[in-house]
C-alpha positions as CSV (number, residue, x, y, z in Angstrom):
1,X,43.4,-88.9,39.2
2,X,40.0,-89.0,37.9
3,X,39.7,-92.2,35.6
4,X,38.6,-90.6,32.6
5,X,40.8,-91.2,29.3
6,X,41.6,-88.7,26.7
7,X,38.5,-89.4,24.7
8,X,36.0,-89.4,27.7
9,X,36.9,-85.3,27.9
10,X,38.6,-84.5,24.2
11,X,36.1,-82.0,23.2
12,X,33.8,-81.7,26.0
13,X,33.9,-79.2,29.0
14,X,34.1,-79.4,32.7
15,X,30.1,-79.4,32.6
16,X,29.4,-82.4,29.8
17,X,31.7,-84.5,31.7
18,X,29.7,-83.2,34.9
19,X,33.3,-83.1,37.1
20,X,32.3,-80.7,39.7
21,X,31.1,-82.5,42.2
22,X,29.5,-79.0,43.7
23,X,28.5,-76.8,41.1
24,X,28.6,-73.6,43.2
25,X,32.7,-74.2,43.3
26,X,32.4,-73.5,39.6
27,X,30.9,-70.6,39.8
28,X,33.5,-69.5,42.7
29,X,36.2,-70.2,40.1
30,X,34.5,-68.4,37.4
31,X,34.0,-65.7,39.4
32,X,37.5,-65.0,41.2
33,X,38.6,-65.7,36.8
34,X,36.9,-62.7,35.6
35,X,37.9,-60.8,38.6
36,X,41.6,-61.6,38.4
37,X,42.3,-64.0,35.6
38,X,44.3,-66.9,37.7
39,X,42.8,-68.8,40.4
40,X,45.8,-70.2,43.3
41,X,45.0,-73.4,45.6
42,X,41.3,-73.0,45.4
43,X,39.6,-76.1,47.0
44,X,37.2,-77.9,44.8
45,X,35.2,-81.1,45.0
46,X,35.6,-83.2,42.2
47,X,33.8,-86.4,40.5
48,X,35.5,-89.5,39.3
49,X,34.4,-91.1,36.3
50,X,33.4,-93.8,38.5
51,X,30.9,-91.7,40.7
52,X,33.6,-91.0,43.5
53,X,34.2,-87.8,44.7
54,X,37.7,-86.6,45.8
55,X,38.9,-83.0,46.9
56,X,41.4,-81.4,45.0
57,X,43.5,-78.3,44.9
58,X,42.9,-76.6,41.7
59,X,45.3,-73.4,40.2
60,X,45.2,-72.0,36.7
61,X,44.7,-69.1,34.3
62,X,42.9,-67.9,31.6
63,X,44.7,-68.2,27.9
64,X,43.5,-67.6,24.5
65,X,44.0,-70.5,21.7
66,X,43.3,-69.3,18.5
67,X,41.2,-66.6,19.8
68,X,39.1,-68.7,21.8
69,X,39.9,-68.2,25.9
70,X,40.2,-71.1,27.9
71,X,41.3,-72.0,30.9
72,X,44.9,-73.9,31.7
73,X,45.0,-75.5,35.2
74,X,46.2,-77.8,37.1
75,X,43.9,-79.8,40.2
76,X,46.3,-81.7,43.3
77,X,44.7,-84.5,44.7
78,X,44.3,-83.8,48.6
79,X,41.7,-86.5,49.1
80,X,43.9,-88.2,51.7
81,X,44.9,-85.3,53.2
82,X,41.2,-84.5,54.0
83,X,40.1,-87.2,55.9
84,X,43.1,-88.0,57.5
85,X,42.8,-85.0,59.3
């Protein structure tokens, strides 16, 4: 979904690999995360490794590995879907 292999983002967060296309979305899901720990279909702008930017549904939680929290989640493409419309 967004070209980047295993060991463009193995060790590096959302903000190294500079995937959010909008970084105010971030903050949105940061917030509504400390406010209620999962975040449901949350639309989110989203940059390829190529430069491209798609729109995605994103959903997750918060979980602690090894003491450390981090956040699980799972993006849906819905780039189509948007400028289909």
């Amino acid at each position: 979904m967004t070209g980047y292999t295993r060991d463009d983002v193995e060790g590096r967060t959302s903000l190294e690999i500079e995937i959010w296309a909008d970084p105010a979305t971030r903050e949105r899901v940061v917030a509504a995360l400390q406010a209620h720990v999962v975040v449901r279909n949350m639309e989110m702008r989203f940059r390829r490794e190529n430069g491209d930017v798609g729109i995605g549904l994103i959903s997750g939680r918060l979980i602690d590995v090894n003491g450390e929290p981090c956040f699980l989640s799972i993006t849906r493409d819905i780039t189509d879907r948007q400028f289909t419309r």
